[in-house]
C-alpha positions, 0 to 999 in steps of 0.5 A: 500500500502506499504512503504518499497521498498522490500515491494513494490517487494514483492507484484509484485512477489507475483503477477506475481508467482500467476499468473503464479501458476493458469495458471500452475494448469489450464493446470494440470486439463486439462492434468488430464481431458484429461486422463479421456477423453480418458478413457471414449473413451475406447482409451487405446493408447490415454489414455496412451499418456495423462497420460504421460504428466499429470504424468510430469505435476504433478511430476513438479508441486510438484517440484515447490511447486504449489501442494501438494506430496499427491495430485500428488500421489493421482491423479497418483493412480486415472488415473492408475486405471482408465486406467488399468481398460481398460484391 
């Protein structure tokens, strides 16, 4: 435990921003899968329409520092291909 009282901040923000980071990637995979969901549904409509939201789900996330610009771009890639294979 620690002594110092910023100390004592500091690990209840460090656990509330914890927290909050795995609900936030939580709810970014399941933007992610539902875009696959759809894409396994042959529905181009719906496809689309999750892969919107995963897009800005995935732009904040970078923006917040809770995953990598990589990962974004790579994730992006994956789903528009996945989607573009539709036809």
């Amino acid at each position: 435990m620690p002594n110092i009282k910023s100390q004592i901040k500091r690990v209840k923000t460090n656990e509330k921003r914890r927290q909050f980071n795995a609900s936030f990637k939580a709810s970014l995979r399941t933007a992610i899968k539902n875009v696959e969901l759809a894409v396994a549904n042959n529905n181009a409509e719906a496809a689309k329409e999750a892969y919107n939201t995963a897009n800005k789900k995935l732009d904040k996330a970078v923006a917040k520092g809770i995953c990598h610009k990589n990962f974004a771009a790579r994730q992006k890639s994956r789903l528009s291909k996945k989607i573009n294979g539709l036809g």
